[in-house]
N, C-alpha and C positions, 0 to 999 in steps of 0.2 A: 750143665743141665740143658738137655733141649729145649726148643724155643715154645714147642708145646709140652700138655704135661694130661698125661692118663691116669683114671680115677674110674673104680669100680665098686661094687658092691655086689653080693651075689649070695641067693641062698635057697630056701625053698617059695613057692608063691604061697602065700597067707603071711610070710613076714613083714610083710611091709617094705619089700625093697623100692618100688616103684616111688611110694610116698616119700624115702629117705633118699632117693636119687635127685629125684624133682627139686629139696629141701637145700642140698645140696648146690643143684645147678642153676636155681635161682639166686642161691647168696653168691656165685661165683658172677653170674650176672651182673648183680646189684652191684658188686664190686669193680665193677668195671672192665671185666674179660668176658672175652666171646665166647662161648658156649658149643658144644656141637653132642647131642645125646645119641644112643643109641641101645636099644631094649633086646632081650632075651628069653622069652617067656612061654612057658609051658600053656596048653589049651586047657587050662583046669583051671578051678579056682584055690584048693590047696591042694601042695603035694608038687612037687617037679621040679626041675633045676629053673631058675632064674636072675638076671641078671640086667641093674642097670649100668652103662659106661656113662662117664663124658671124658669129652675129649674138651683143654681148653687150652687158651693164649690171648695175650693179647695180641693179636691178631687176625683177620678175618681165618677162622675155618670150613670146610665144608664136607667134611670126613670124617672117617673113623682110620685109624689105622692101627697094623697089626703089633700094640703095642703097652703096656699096662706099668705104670708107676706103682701106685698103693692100690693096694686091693683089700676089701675088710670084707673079709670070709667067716661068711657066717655058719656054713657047713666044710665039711672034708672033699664034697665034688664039687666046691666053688673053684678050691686050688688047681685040682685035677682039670676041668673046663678049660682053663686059663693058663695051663703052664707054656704052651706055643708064644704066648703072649707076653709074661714074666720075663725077664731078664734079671740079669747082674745089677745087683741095688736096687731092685724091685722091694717094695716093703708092702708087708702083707698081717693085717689086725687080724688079732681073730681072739676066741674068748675060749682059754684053758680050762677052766673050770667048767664049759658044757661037755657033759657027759662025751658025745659024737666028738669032742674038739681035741677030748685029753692026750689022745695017740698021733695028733699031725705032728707032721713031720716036713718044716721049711726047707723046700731045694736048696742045694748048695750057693751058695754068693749072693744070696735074699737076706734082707734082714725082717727077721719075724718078732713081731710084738705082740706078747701074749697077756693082753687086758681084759680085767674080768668086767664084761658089760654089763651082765646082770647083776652083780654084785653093787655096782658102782650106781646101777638104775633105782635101784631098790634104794639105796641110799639118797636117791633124789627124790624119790617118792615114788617110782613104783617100775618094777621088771618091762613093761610095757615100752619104757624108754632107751631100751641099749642100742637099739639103732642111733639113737643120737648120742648116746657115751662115744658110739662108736666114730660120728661126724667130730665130735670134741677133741679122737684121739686123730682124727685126719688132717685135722685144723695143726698140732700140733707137729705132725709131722711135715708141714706143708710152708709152717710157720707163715699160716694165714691168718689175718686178725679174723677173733671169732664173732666182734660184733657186725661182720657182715654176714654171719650165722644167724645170729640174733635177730635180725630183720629178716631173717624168710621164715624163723620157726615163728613169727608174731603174725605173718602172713597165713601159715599152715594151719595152728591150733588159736589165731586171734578169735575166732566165732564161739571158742568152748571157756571163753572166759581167762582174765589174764593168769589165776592162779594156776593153770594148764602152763602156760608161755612159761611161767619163772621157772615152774618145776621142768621143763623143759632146756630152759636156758641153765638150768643148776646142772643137768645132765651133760650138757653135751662138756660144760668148765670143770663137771669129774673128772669126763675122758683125757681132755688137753691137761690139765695137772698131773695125769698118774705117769702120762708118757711125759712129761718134762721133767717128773720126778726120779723114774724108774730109768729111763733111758738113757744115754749118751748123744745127745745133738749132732754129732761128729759123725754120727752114724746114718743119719735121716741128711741125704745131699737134695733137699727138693725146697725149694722158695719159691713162692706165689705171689708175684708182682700183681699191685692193682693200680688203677688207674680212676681217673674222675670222671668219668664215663658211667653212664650207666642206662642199660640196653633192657630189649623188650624180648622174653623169651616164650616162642610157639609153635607148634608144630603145625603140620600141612592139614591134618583137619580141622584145628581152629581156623588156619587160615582161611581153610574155604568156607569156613562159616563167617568168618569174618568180611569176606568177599562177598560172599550170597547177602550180608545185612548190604554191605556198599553196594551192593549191584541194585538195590532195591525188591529182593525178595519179599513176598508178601505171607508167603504159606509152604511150609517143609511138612511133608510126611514122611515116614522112615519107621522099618523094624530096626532093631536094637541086631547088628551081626556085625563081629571082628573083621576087620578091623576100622571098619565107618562110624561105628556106634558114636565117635568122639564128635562130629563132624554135628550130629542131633545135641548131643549133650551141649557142645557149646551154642547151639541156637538157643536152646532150651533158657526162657529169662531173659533172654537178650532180646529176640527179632520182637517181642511182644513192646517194647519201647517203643519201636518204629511203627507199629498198626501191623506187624503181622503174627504169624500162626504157629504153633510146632503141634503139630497130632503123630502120638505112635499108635500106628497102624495095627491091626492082628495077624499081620504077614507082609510079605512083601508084592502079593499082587492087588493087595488091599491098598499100600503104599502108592502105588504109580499109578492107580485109578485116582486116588483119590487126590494126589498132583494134577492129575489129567484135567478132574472137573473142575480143579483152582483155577488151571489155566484158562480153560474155555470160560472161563469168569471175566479172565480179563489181569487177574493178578500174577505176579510175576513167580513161577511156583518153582517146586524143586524137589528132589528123593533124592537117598544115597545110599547103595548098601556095596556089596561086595558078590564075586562072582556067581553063588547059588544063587543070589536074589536077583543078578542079570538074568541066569535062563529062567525065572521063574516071572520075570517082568516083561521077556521077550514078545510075547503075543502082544497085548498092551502096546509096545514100543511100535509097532506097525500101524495098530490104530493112531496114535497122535501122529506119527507121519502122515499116513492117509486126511487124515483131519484135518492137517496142516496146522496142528497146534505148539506154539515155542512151549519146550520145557528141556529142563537142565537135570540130567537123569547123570550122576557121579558113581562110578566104581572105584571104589577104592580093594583093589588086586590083592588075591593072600595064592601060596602054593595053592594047587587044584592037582587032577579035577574029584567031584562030589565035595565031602565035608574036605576033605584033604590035610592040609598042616593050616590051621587057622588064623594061627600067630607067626606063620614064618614067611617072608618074604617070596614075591616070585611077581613075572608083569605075562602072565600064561593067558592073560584074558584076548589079548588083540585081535586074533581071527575072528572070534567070538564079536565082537563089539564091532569088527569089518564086516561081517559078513550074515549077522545073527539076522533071523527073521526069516519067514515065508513068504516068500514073491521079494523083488528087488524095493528096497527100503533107502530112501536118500537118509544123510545124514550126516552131522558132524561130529568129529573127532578129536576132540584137544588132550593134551598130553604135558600137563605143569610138569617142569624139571628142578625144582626149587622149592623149598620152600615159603619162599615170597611170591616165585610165580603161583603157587596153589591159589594166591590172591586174588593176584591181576586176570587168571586165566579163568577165573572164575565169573568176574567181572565182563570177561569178554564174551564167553559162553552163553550169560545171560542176554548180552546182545546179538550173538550171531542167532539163539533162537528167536526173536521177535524181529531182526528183521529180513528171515527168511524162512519164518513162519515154520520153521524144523526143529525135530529133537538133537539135542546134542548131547553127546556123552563128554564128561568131563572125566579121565580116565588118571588116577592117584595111584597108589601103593604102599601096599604095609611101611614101608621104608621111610617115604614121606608123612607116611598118618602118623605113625608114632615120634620121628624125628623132632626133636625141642632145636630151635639153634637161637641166638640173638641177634636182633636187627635195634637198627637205631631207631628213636622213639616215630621220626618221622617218615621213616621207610615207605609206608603204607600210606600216601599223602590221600585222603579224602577228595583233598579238590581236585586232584586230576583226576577221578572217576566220572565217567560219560556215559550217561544214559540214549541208549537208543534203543526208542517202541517201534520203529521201524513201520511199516505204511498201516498207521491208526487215522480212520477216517472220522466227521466228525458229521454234524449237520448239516453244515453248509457245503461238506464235498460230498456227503454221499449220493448224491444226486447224479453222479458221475460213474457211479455202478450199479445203479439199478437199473432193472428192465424199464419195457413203458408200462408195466402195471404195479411199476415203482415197488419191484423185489428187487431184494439185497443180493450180490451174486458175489458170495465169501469167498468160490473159487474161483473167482473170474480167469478166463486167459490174456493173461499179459506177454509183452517181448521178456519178461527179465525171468518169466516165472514166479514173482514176488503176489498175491492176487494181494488188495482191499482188506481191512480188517475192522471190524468194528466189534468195539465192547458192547456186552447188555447193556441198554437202559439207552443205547443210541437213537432216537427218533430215527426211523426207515429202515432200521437195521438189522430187524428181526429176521433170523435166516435157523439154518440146522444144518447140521454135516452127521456124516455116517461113518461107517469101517467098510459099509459096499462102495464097490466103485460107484461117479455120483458126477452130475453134469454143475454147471456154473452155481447153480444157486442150491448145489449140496443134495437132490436127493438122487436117489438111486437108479440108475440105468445101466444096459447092457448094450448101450447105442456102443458099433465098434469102433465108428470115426471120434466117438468123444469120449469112449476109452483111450485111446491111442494118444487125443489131444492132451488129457488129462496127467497120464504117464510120463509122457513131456513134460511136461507144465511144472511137473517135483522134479522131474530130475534137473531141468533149466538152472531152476534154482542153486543147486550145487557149481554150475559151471556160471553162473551170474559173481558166486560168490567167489571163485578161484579166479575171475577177472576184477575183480573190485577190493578185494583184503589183500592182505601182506602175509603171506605164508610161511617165511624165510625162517631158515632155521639161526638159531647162536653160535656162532663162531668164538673159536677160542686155540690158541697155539699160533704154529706161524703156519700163515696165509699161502707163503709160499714152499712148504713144505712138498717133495714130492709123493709123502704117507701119509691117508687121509683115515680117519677113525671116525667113524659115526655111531651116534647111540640117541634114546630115547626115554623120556622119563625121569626116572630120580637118578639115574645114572652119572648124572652129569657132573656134578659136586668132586666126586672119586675121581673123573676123566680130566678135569682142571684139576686136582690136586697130582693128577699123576703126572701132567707135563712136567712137574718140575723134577719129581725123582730119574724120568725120561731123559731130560736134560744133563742131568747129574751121569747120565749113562752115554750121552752123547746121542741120543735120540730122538730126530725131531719130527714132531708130526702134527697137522692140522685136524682140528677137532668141530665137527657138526653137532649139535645137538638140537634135533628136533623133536619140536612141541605138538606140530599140527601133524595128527595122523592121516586124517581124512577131511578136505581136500588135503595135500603134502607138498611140500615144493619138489621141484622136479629138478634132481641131484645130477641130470645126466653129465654137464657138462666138466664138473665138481669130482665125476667119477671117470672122466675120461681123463681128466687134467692126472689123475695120482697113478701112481704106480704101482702100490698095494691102494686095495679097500678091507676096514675091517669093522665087522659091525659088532656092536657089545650091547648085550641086553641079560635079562635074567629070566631068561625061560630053555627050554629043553631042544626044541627045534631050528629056534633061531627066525621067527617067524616074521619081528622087522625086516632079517635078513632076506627074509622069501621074498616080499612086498617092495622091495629095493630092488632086489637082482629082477624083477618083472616090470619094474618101472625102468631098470637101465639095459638093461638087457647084459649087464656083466658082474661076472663070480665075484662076489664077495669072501677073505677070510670071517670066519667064526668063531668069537671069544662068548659062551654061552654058562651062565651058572644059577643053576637049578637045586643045589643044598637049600634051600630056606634062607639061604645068610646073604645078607647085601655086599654089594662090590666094597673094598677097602682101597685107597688110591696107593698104595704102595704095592699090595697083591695087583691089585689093575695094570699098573706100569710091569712089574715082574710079564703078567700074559703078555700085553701088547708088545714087548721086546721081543719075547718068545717067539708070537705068532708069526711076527713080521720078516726072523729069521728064518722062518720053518721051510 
């Protein structure tokens, strides 16, 4: 048996795959194996094919690969989906007795198990529960104890009351008895070690909401759009502990106004939607530049452009998020590659707005929002988070920016381009800012020397901060490889998991993964040193690849994948052999 082990589920959306995946990959959790999810889902509510995987071991993973154990197929195009996937010894549940199930027909050297879910649900007390008859018959095949079942269906249905839990737990000990009754053991080669471990399982929109409470957010706005929606729900209940806010908006230009006015509050604000709600929040995003107000404005990336594939994969937003806006617009860039980084980056984000007084986009993707993985309880250590308000002036210093008729001057010009800031309620500090251009103490002029000073003065700012932070991208593979591969985003997971099938090939190659889009570290010397350059992203143009060959002035190969479907580290390693040969 490999050292990892693939597990699906797949059927139509209104079945309940998602909840029965989740139910799933938390008891593999709790049991003390790592975790890695990955979602399939139609943009409806019922009706379409879907499908959750995980992938687990014990061992750190951080992929998906092109490869499936047990599958419990709830429909006939669950199998068909997944046959690429399926293999020799692949074991595949499915329920003979639904009508749509009665004519499958198991591929050759699969062993098919044909348990009646419903029948078996209904005898636990009601049809509603075959998705877990069907956890019960996985348990058995996996010859995983089910009482690490037990504690995530108490977690799942604990709020509906325990008599929910038992009939529950009566369900899923159907499934596991009919397959160790009906079955041959001899047939099912798959064993699920666990261990005394036990890990914390969440995906990249919790994280960043989990990051925005640590970072000290005070007030989130946000429309409900695929794939960010998760990133509100998990504030939702939580940030109000801390003293702050969650408002859903009636759109999303309602959304970032209404961040906007947080911020110039003083409180530490925040929006996140996905690519229609960037160009519809574009206008706005100039004013808070201009303003010079920090806020932490998140895209979490779906296929484009207009409504496009909502729930599939793609990072097409980047030009857009470079370049978006009328008249030139400072700003920052960050680009979490992890999971855990959606955390930390989040945390940072919140810092590089306030103390350089600019909008920053924290820039996610379907891949990431949806991705479940496990980390250790203490991953996310609280105490190393650092808060920086960046130049908050108080009573006693503002004296040091006003005029002599003792006015506040919010924009003052400085060397760093960093101006003075003070919250409401500051004694001497009363000031305004505009979207017109606007001289030291914020109101409106057409002066053209202090236009010009003024343009400076934000752009300073970006180049203050590319001398003062650490931009460096992640390293990974060997150093001295003369094939360098670069990529960006959630890619990164697939690109370490591919060194080693690389290896296996005899393929070695050095691996960048960069985080910070804008400023970015400056790859040139990185690019002279290698022999090939290849850059991997999931968009159509290849548009890091543009921004790189302009920053180096040299051709880049292009591994670019634009299906909707995220990079897989074994598919990955297959291109990068390819490309490198080509």
């Amino acid at each position: 048996m490999p050292a990892d082990f693939n597990w699906a589920i797949g059927g139509e959306a209104g079945d309940g795959i998602d909840s029965t995946g989740k139910i799933f990959a938390q008891a593999l959790s709790r049991a003390g194996r790592h975790v890695f999810t990955s979602k399939d889902f139609a943009s409806r509510i019922r009706g379409g094919y879907t499908a959750y995987k995980v992938r687990t071991s014990v061992e750190d993973i951080q992929s998906v690969v092109d490869r499936l154990d047990v599958l419990i197929a709830l429909t006939p195009r669950t199998i068909e989906e997944n046959l690429d996937e399926l293999h020799e010894g692949s074991v595949i549940i499915y329920d003979g007795e639904r009508t749509t199930m009665q004519d499958v027909e198991i591929p050759e050297g699969m062993v098919g198990l044909n348990v009646p879910l419903k029948g078996l649900a209904e005898e636990a007390g009601g049809a509603i529960m075959r998705n877990v008859v069907a956890l019960g018959a996985a348990c058995a095949v996996t010859n995983f104890p089910i009482e690490n079942l037990d504690s995530s269906l108490k977690k799942r249905f604990g709020d509906k009351g325990q008599a929910i839990v038992d009939n529950n737990k009566k369900a899923a000990r159907k499934g596991l008895e009919y397959v160790e009754e009906e079955y041959d053991e001899e047939d099912l080669d798959y064993d699920l070690d666990t261990t005394d471990n036990d890990y914390v399982l969440l995906n990249g929109d919790e994280a960043i909401g989990m990051g925005a409470i640590a970072a000290g957010c005070k007030f989130y706005a946000g429309y409900p759009i695929t794939p960010a929606t998760d990133v509100m729900t998990y504030l939702t209940g939580r940030i109000e502990r801390f003293g702050g806010h969650v408002v859903q908006a009636e759109d999303e230009l309602a959304a970032i106004n209404l961040a906007l006015g947080a911020a110039r509050s003083g409180a530490r604000s925040m929006t996140a939607t996905s690519g229609p709600g960037i160009d519809l929040m574009t206008e706005t995003f100039g004013l808070v530049a201009t303003s010079e107000t920090p806020l932490v404005i998140c895209d979490v990336m779906r296929s484009g452009p207009s409504t496009g594939m909502p729930t599939k994969q793609e990072q097409g937003d980047l030009n857009t998020l470079l370049h978006g806006g009328h008249g030139e617009v400072p700003r920052f860039i960050l680009a979490p590659t992890t999971v855990a980084e959606c955390f930390w980056k989040t945390v940072e984000a919140f810092n590089l707005a306030e103390q350089y007084q600019t909008p920053v986009y924290l820039t996610s993707d379907l891949a990431l929002a949806v991705t479940e993985q496990t980390f250790e309880p203490d991953a996310f250590d609280m105490d190393a988070v650092e808060i920086e308000r960046g130049n908050v002036v108080d009573e006693e210093s503002i004296g040091d920016h006003q005029t002599e008729q003792e006015q506040f001057k919010p924009h003052e010009l400085t060397d760093d381009g960093v101006s003075p800031r003070a919250f409401p309620g500051t004694a001497g500090g009363a000031h305004m800012s505009t979207g017109l251009e606007h001289d030291e103490l914020g109101r409106r002029t057409e002066d053209t020397e202090m236009r010009v000073k003024q343009v400076d003065k934000r752009d300073r700012k970006v180049e203050t901060a590319r001398e003062r932070e650490d931009w460096s991208p992640r390293e990974f593979g060997n150093s001295d490889a003369e094939n360098l591969v670069v990529s960006w985003g959630s890619n990164e997971g697939a690109l370490v998991e591919a060194l080693a099938f690389l290896e296996e090939d005899g393929v070695d190659v050095r691996v960048l993964s960069v985080p910070y889009i804008f400023p970015r570290p400056d790859l040139s010397e990185e690019f002279e040193a290698a022999e090939e350059v290849v850059v991997v992203e999931c968009n159509a143009t290849g548009q890091f690849a543009d921004v790189l060959e302009h920053d180096t002035l040299t051709r880049v190969k292009r591994i670019n994948k634009y299906n909707g479907v995220r990079f897989k580290a074994d598919e990955l390693a297959t291109d990068i052999k390819e490309t490198l040969s080509a």
